[in-house]
Every structure is written in structure tokens, then in C-alpha cells.
ROGUFI-847281 format. One line per field, with one value per residue: y, x, z of N, C-alpha, C, O in turn; residue in three letters. Coordinates in steps of 0.001 Angstrom, whole numbers. Each point is the difference from the previous one (the first is absolute). Example, Ala and Ser with C-alpha at 12.3 -4.5 7.8 and 13.67 -1.06 7.14 Angstrom:
residues 2
n_Y	(-5690;1069) $
n_X	(13190;-1386) $
n_Z	(7800;-1385) $
ca_Y	(1190;1190) $
ca_X	(-890;820) $
ca_Z	(0;60) $
c_Y	(1200;1090) $
c_X	(900;-770) $
c_Z	(0;730) $
o_Y	(-19;1108) $
o_X	(1036;509) $
o_Z	(665;169) $
resn	(ALA;SER) $
end
This chain:
residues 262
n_Y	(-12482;2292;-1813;1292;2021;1893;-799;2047;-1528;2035;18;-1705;2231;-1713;1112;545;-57;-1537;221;-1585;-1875;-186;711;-1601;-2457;973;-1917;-744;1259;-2530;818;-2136;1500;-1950;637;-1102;1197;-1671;1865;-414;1384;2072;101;1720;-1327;-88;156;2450;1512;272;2019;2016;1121;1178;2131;52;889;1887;-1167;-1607;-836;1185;-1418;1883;1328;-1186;564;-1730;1411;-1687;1429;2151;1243;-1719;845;-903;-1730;1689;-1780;1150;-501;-723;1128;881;-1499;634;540;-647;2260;463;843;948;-96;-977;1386;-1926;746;687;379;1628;896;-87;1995;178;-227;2136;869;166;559;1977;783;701;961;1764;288;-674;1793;2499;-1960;2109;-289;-375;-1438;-2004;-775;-496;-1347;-1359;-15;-941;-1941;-1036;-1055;-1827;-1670;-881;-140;-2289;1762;56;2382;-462;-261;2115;1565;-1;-2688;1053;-1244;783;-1729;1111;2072;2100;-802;1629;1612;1190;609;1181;2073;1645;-215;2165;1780;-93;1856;2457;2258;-1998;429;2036;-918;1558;-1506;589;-425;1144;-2060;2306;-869;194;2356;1147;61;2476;1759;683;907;2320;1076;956;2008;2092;949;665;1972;-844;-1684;-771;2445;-1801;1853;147;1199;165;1495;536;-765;1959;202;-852;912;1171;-502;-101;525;8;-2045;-326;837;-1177;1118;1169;-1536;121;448;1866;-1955;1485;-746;766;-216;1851;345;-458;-1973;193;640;-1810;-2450;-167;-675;-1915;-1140;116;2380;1385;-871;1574;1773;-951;632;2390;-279;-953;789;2230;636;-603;-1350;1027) $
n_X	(2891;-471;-1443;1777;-2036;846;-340;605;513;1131;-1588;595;-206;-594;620;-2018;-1311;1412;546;-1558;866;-1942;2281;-1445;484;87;-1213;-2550;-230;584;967;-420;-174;208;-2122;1130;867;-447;2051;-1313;2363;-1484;1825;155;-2021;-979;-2261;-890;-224;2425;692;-1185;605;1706;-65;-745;2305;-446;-1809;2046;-1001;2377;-330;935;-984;1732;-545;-1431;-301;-651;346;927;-1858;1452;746;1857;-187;293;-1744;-113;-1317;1599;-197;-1428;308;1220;-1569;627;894;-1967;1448;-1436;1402;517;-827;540;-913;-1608;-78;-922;2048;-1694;-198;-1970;-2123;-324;-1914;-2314;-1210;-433;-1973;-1945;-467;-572;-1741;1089;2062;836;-347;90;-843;-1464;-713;506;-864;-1983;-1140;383;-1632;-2555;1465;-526;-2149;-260;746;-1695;-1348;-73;-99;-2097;-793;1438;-446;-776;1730;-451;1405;-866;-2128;1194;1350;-456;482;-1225;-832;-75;231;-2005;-596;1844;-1087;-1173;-1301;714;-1250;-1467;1203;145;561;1067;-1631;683;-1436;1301;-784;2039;664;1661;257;837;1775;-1356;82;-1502;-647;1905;-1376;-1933;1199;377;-1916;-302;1125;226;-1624;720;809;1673;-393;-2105;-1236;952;1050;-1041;968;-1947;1278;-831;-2311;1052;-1528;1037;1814;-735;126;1235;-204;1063;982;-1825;1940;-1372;2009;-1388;1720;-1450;-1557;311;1390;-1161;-2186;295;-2484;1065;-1499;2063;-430;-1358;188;814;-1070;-822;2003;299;-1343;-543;-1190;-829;-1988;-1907;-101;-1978;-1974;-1162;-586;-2025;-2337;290;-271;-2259;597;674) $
n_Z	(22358;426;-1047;-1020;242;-121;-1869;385;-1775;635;1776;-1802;-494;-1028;-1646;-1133;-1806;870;-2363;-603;-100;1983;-404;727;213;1887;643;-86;1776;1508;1623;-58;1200;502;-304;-1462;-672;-1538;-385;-1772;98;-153;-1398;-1193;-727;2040;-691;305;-1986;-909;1421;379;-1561;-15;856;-2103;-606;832;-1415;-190;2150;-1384;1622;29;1146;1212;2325;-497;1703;-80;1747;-766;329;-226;-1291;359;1810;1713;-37;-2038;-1431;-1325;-1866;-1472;-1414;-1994;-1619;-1956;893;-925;1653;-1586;-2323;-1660;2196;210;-2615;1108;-2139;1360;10;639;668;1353;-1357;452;1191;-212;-2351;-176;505;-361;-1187;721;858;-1259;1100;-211;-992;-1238;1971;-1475;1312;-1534;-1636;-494;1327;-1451;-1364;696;54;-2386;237;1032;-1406;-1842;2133;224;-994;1446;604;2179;1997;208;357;-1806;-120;1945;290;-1895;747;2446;-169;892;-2204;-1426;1649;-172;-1832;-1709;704;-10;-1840;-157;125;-1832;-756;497;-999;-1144;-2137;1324;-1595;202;-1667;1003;2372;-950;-664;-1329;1134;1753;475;-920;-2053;536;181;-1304;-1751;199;416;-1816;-918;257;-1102;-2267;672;-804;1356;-867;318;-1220;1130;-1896;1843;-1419;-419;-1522;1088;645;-1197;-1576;-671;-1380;-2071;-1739;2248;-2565;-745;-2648;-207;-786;-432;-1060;-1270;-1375;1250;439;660;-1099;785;3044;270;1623;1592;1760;-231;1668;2323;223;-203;1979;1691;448;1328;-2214;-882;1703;-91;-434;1167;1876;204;-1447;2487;1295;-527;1058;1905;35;1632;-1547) $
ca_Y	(1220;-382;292;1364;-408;456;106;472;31;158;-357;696;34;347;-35;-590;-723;121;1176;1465;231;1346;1;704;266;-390;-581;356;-747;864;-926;578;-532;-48;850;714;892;513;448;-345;1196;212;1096;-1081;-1057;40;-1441;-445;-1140;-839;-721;-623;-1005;-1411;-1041;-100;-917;718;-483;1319;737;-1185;-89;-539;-696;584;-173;854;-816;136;-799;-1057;-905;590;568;160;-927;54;684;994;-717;-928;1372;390;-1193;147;1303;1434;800;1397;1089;474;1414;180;-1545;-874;-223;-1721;56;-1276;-240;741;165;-1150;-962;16;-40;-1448;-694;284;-664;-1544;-256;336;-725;-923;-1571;52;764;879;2;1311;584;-19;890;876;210;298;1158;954;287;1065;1524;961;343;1151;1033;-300;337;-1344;75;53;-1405;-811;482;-851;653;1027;755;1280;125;369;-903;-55;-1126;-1342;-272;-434;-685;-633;-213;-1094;-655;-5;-452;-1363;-1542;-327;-515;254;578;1131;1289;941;1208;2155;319;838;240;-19;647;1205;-254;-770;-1240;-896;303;-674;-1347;-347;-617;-1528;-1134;-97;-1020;-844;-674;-565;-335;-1072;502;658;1012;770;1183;1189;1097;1378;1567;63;510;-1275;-384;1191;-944;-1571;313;-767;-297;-327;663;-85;934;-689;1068;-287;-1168;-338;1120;1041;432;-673;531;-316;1228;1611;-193;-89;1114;173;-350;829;1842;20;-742;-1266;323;-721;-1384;-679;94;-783;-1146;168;387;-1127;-1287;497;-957;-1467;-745;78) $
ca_X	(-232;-1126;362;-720;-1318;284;1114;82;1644;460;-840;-79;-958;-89;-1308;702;1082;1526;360;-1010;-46;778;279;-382;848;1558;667;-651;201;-1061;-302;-1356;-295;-1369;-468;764;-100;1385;-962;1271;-336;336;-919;-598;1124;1116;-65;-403;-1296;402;258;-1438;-335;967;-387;-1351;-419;-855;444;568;1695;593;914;1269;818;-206;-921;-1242;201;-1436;-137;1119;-413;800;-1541;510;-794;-1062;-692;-962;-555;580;1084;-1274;-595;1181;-578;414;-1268;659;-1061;-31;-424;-1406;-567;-679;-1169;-363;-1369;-1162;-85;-307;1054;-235;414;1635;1224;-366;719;1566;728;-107;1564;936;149;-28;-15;-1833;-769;-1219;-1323;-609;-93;1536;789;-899;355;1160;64;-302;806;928;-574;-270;1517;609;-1131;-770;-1685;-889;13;1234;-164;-1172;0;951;1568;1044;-1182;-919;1010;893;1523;-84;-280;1315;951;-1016;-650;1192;535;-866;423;1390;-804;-416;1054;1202;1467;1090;889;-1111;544;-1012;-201;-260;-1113;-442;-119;-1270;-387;-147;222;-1375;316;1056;-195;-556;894;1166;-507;-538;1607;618;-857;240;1363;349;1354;537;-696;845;-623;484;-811;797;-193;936;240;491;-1059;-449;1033;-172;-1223;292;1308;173;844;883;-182;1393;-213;94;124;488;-31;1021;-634;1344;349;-250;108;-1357;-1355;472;337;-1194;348;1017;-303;-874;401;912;259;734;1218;1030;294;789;1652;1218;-113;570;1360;836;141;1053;1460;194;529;-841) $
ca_Z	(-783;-826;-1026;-419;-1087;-1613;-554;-1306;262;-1678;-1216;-1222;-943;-943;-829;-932;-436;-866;-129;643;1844;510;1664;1255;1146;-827;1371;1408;1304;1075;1697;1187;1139;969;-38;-587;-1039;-1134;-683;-1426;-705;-1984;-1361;-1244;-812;691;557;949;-26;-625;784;799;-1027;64;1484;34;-874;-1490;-1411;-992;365;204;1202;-749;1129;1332;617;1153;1071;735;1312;-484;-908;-1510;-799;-1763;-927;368;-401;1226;1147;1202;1044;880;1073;918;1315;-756;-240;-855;-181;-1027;-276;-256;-294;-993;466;-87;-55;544;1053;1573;902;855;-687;-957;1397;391;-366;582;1593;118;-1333;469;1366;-462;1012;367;-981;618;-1011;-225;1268;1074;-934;-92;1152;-339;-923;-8;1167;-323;-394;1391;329;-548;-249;-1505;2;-1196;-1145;-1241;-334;-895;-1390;-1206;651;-655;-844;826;899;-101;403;1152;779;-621;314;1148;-31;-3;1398;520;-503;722;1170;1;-420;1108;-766;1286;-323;-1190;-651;287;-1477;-434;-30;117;-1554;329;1760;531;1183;528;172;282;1439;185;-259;777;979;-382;-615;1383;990;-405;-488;1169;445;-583;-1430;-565;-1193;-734;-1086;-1050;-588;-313;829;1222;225;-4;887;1044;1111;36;-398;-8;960;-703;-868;-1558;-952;-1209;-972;-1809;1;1193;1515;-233;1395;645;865;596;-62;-780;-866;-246;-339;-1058;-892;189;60;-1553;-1065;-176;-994;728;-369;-1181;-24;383;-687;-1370;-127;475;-1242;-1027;524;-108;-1245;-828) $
c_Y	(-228;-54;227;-1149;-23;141;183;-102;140;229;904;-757;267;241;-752;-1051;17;1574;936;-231;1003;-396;920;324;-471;57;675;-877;933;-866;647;-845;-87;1430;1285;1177;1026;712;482;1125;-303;549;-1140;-615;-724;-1407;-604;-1035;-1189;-1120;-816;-1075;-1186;-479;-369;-1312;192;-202;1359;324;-1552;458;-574;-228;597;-1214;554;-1493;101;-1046;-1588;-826;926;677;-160;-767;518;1049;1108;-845;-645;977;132;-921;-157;1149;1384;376;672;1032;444;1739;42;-1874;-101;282;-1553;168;-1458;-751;173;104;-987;-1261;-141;-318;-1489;-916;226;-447;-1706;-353;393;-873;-1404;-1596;477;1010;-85;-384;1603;321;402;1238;1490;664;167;913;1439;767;739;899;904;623;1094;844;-172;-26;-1507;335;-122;-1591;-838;424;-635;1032;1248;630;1227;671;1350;-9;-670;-1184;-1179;-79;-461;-1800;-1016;-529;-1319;-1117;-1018;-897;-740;-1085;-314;-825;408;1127;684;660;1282;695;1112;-253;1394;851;366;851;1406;-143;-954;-1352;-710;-606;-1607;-1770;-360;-294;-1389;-1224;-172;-885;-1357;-625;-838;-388;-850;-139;861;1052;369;860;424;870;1115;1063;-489;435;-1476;-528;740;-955;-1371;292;-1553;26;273;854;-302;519;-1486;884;-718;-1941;-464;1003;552;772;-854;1071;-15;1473;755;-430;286;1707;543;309;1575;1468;-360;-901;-1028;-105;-247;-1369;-189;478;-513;-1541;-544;473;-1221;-815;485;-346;-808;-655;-753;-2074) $
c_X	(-1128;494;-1080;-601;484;1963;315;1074;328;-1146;-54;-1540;-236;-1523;55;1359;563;176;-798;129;809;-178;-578;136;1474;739;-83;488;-1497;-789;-1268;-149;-1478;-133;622;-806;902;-1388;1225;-1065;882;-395;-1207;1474;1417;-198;-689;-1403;296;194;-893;-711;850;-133;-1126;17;-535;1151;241;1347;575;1071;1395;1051;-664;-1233;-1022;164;-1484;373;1210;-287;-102;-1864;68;-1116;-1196;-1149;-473;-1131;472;990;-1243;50;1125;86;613;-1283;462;-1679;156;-156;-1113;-903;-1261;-1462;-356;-1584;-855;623;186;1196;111;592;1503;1108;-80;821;1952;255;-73;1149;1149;-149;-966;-640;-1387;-894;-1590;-1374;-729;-252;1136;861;-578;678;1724;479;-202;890;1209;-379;-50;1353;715;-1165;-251;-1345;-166;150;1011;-89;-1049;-177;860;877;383;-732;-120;616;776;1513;295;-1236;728;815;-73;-256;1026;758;-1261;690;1636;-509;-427;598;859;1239;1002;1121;-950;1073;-829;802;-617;-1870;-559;-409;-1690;-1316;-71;613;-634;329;607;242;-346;158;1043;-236;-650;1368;146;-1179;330;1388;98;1127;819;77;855;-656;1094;-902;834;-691;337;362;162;-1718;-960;853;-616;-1501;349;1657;986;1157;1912;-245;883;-608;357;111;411;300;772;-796;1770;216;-1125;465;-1435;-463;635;467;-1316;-231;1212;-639;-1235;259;1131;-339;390;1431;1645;194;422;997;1199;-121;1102;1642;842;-86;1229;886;-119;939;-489;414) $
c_Z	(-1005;-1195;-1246;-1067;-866;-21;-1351;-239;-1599;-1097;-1153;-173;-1687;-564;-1223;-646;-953;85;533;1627;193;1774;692;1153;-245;1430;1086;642;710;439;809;841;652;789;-764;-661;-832;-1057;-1112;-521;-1331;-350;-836;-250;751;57;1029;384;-489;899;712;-1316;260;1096;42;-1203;-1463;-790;-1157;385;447;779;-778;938;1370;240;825;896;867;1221;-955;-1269;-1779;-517;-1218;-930;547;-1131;1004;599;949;712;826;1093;1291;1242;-768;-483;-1112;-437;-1253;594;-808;15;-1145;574;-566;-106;-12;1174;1684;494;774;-797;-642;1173;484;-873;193;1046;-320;-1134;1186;892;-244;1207;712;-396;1043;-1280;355;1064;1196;-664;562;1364;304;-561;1175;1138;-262;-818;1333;654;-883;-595;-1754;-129;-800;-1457;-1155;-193;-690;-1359;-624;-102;-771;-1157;570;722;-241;263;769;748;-820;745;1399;-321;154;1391;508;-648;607;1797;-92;-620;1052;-427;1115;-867;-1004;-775;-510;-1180;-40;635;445;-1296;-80;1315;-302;1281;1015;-35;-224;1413;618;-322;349;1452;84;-185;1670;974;-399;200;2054;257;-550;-1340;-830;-1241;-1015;-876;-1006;115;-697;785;1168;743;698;1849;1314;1080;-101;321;751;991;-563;-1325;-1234;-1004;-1561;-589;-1169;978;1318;1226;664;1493;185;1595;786;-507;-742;-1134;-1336;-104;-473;-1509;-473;-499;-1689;-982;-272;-643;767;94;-1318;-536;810;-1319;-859;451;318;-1232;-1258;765;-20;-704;-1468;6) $
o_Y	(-1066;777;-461;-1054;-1098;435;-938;752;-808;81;1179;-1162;1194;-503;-669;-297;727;566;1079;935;488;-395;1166;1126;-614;873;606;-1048;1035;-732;1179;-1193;1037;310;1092;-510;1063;-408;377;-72;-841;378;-1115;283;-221;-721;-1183;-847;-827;-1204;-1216;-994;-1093;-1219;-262;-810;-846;357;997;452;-932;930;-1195;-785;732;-741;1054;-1114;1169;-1179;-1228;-824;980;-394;382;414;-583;1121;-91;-100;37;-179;-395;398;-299;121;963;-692;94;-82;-285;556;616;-981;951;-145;-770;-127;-1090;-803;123;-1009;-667;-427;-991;-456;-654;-670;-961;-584;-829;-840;-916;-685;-16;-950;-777;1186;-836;31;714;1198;824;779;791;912;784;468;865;1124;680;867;1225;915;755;423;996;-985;-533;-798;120;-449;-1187;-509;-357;1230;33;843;205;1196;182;-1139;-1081;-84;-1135;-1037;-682;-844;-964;-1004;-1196;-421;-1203;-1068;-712;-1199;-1153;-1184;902;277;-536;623;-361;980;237;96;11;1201;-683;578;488;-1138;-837;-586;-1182;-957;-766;-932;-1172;-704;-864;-1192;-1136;-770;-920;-1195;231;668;-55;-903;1216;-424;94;-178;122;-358;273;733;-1131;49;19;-599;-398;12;-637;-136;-485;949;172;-96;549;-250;-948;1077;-445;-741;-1210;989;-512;623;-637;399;-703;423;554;976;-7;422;1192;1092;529;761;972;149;-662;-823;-684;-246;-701;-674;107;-690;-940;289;-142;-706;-773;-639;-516;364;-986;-754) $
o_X	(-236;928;-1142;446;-144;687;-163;588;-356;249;-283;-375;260;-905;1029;1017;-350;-167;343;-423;979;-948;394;-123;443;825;913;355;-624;-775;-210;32;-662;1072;-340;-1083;499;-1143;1083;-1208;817;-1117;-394;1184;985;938;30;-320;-905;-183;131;-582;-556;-37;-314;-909;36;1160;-661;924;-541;658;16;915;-989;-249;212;189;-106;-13;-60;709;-651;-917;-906;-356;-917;346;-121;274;-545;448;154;-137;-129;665;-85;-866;1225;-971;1198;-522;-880;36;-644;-304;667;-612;124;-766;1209;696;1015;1130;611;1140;1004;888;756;1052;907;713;821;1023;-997;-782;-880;-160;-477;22;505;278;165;708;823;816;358;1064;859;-283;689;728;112;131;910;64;-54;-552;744;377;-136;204;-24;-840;791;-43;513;602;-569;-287;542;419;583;-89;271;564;826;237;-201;688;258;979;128;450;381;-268;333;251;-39;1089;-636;990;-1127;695;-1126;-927;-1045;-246;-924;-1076;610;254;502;450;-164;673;655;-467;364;889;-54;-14;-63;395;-160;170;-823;862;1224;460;-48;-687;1091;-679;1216;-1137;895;988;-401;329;-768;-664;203;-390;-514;763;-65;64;1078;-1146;1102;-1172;774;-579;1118;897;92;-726;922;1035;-618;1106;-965;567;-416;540;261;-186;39;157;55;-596;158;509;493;914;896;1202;933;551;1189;925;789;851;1163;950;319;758;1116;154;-644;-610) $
o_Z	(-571;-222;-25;-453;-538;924;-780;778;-858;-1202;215;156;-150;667;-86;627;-930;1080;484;680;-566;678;-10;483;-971;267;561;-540;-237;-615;283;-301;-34;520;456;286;371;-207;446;-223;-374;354;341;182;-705;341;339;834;115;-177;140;435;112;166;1161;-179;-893;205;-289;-676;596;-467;-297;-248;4;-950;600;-488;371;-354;60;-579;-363;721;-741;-1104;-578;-374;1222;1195;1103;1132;1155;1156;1188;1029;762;-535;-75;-753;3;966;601;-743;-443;1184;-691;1060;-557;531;198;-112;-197;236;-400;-84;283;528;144;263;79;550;47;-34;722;-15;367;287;767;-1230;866;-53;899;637;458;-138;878;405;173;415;760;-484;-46;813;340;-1155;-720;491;-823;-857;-1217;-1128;-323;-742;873;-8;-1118;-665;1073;58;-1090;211;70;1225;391;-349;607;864;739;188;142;617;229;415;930;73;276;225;837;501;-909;383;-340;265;-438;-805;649;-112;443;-149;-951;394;750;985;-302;383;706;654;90;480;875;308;469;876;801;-242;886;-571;116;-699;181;-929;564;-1011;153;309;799;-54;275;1186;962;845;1147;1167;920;-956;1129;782;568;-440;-21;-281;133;139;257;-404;209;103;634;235;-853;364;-302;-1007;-1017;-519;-1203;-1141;-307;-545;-1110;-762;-739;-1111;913;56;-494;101;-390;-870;-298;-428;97;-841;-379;-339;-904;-729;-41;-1165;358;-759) $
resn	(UNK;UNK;UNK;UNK;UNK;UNK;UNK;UNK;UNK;UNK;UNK;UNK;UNK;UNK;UNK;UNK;UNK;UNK;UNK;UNK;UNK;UNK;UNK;UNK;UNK;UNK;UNK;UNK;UNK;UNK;UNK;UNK;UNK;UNK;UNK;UNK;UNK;UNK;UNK;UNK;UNK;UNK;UNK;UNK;UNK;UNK;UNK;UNK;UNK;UNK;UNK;UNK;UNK;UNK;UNK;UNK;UNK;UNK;UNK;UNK;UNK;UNK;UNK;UNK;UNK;UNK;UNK;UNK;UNK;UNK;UNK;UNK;UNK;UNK;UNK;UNK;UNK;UNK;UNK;UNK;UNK;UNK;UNK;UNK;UNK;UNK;UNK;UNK;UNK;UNK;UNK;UNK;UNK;UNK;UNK;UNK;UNK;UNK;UNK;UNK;UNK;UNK;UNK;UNK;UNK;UNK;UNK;UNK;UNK;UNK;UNK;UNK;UNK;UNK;UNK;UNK;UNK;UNK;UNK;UNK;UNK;UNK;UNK;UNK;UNK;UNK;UNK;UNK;UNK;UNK;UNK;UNK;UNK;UNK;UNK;UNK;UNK;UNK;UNK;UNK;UNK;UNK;UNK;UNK;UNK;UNK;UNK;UNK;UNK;UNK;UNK;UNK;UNK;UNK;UNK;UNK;UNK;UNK;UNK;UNK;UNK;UNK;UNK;UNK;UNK;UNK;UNK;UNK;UNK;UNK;UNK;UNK;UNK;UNK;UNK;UNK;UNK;UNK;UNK;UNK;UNK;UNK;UNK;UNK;UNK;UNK;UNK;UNK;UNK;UNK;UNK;UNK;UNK;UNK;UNK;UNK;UNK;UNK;UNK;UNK;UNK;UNK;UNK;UNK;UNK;UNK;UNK;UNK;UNK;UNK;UNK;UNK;UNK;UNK;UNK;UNK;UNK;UNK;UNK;UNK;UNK;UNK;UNK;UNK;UNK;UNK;UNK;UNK;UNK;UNK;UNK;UNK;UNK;UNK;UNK;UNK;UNK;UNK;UNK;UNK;UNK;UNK;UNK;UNK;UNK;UNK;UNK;UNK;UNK;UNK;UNK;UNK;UNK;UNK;UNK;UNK;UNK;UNK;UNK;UNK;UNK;UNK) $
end
């Protein structure tokens, strides 16, 4: 039996400390599998980007109990670079401009940090590169301009998928990337996540809207809500979310946490 990329078991998340911390997640579970795609809906504030930060490693949030499991292996002592090297992708909702330096050059030095055992000099790279520009229709011109200078959403997120493509992670996470898009080029990146995703290639998308689902449509759908993933289903669970809402979650929520035993 195959066994799964990611393992999420009990995880609390907190912010801050002593008296001022505040619980963010408060005991996710959640399993992926090699060619999987899981996509974790929410309102604001449910936790969801909290989450793609902790599997990425980003400093500020302290894990108070539960675990992240990567191909079995605990993540707890891992910096975000060495999560990178391990093959975890994390696309951003708003990426980072980086003035003065080339799209090309920013991908060259990443790959070569990420893949380490073979690293590409400027031509090998070059030619490497231009195969998954041809795979996901990336004009020269987004690559020779400095990362994300200038950039509209819609090539920041372009540019994020490539990116996703030339590192080649055995596990993406994809932060609200429809954040931003016109139709156009939601269209158009979400064709790009799918030229990109594969068999062995585990996805978790977030997003808020069910709109995003309609062209990357996943396999796996869990609703997050005040920190918990409170359902779990496939599409219709997704037009469920569409035609009512979330407000129905959060009244099964606030009704099972008032019977709890205190």
C-alpha cells in the first residue's frame, strides 16, 4: 500500500506568548497521498493560511501539541530551507517583490539550493528552465524582469507556478492562489497548477471560494472553520459550500464545542 506524503495528526497551533498567545489551530488531522489533491476552505480567520505557514516552517507560530509528518519524517526541528530541500513547495498569496533581481537568476539559485546532489550551471539551467516555460506557455519576458517588479496578479502567480515547476516538490502547497485573478487569469493558472501537478505529486490548495475548484477540481474537500476542519467531503461538498455558506458550519461547530465535556 502506498504510504501517504503528509501527515497531519492533532495539530494545535498557537501565536504569541505567555498571556497574549492565541490558538489557531486547535487539532487538524489530514492525510495526502501521492497524486492527491486536497483543497482546505474558510472564511477569514479560520486558520487557513496558518496552516500552509507551519508546513512550510515560517517562524512566529509554536506547535503546542499534535505533529506534521513529511514521507514519515517528524518536521518539528526542520527550518523552512531544509523543508524546501526535502521537496515541500509553498506558493504565497502575496509573493515577495525582490528588486534587482532576474526571475531566471532567482529560479537558478533555488533550484540549485533545492537540488543540491545536481546542480545546473547557467546553460544547463537555462535549457531546463526553458522546457517548463514551454509546458506552461511563460513568455521570456516574465523571466528576465526582477521577481515580481511590476508584476500583475496574474503574472505573480504565473510566475509562482513556474517556480513550483522548476523546483519539482513531491508536496505543493498552494496559499489562496486565486487571490487577486480576474477570470482570465484564473483560468490560466489553474491550468498551469494542473500541467503541473502529477502522480506522485501531492497538492493542497486553500482557498475561500468554491470558483477556484471549478478548474483545479480537487479529489478532497475539508471545510476549516475557528481552527478545525469541521467537515470533509468530495465536489458536492464544495457546491454545498457555494449555494449556503459557511454559517451552517459554524453553528454545527459552536453546537458540538457547548456539549463537550468541559
Amino acid at each position: 500500500m502506498t504510504e501517504p506524503l503528509l501527515v497531519i495528526e492533532n495539530l494545535h497551533v498557537s501565536v504569541g506568548e505567555g498571556d497574549d498567545a492565541q490558538e489557531i489551530l486547535r487539532g487538524v488531522d489530514l492525510k495526502v497521498f501521492p497524486g492527491e489533491i486536497h483543497a482546505i476552505m474558510g472564511p477569514n480567520g479560520s486558520g487557513k493560511s496558518t496552516l500552509a505557514s507551519v508546513l512550510m516552517g515560517k517562524p512566529g507560530y509554536q506547535v503546542t501539541q499534535g505533529r506534521i509528518l513529511f514521507k514519515g519524517e517528524d518536521l518539528a526541528d526542520l527550518s523552512p530551507d531544509e523543508r524546501a530541500r526535502k521537496r515541500i513547495f509553498l506558493a504565497f498569496q502575496y509573493p515577495t517583490e525582490i528588486p534587482g533581481v532576474s526571475v531566471v537568476n532567482f529560479l537558478r539559485t533555488a533550484y540549485n539550493a533545492v537540488h543540491s546532489d545536481k546542480v545546473l550551471g547557467p546553460l544547463e539551467f537555462r535549457k531546463y528552465l526553458q522546457t517548463k516555460m514551454d509546458l506552461l506557455e511563460v513568455p521570456n519576458s516574465i523571466i528576465n524582469r526582477y521577481v515580481n517588479a511590476g508584476f500583475s496578479g496574474g503574472e505573480r502567480k504565473r510566475a509562482e507556478v513556474l517556480q513550483m515547476a522548476v523546483l519539482d516538490p513531491d508536496l505543493a502547497v498552494l496559499d489562496e492562489t486565486d487571490t487577486g485573478l480576474d477570470i482570465d487569469a484564473l483560468k490560466e493558472v489553474s491550468a498551469g497548477v494542473l500541467k503541473v501537478h502529477n502522480e506522485t505529486r501531492g497538492m493542497v490548495v486553500i482557498t475561500h471560494y468554491q470558483r477556484l475548484l471549478n478548474y483545479i477540481q480537487p479529489g478532497f474537500i475539508h471545510v476549516l472553520i475557528k481552527g478545525r476542519i469541521v467537515r470533509s467531503g468530495g465536489k458536492d461538498l464544495a457546491l454545498d459550500l457555494e449555494a449556503k455558506g459557511y454559517d451552517q458550519f459554524r453553528v454545527e461547530l459552536e453546537e458540538s464545542e457547548s456539549q463537550a465535556p468541559q
